[in-house]
N, C-alpha and C positions, 0 to 999 in steps of 0.2 A: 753926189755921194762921194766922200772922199775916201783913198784906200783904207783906210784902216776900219770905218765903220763897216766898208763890203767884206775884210779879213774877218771880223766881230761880226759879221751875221752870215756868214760862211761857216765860223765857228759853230755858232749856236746852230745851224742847219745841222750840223754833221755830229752834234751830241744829240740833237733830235731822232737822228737817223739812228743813230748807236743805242739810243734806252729804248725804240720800238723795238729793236733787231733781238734787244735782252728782252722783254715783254715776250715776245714771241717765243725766241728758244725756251722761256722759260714754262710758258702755254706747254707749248709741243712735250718738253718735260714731263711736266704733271700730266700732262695725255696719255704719255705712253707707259709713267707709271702706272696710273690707275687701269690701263690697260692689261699691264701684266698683272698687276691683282687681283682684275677681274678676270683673266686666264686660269691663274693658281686656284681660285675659289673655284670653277666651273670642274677644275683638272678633278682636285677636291672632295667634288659631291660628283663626279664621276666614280671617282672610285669607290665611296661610299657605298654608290648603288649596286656595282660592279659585288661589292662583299656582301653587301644584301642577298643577292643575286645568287650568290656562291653560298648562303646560309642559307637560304633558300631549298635548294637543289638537295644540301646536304641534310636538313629537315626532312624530305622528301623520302630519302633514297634511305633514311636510317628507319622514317615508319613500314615501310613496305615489308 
């Protein structure tokens, strides 16, 4: 194997390594976006129920 072919698949090694490495962060990206999306929704229908909660009470407290 002469240097330049070992230089040429050194190369190609180390762009291999570089598009898993984007592949990945970009994984982890949409992970942790979808993550806080599905935070904001959960927050969302917390409070939802939280003002149900609160209509509730005050349904209550107005028939009495």
């Amino acid at each position: 194997m002469d240097s330049n072919s070992a230089s040429f698949n050194a190369g190609q090694a180390k762009g291999q390594t570089e598009e898993k490495a984007s592949n990945m962060m970009d994984k982890a990206s949409n992970a942790a976006q979808s993550a806080k999306e599905s935070v904001q929704e959960t927050g969302q229908q917390m409070q939802a129920k939280a003002q149900g909660a609160v209509d509730a009470v005050k349904d209550s407290t107005n028939k009495s």
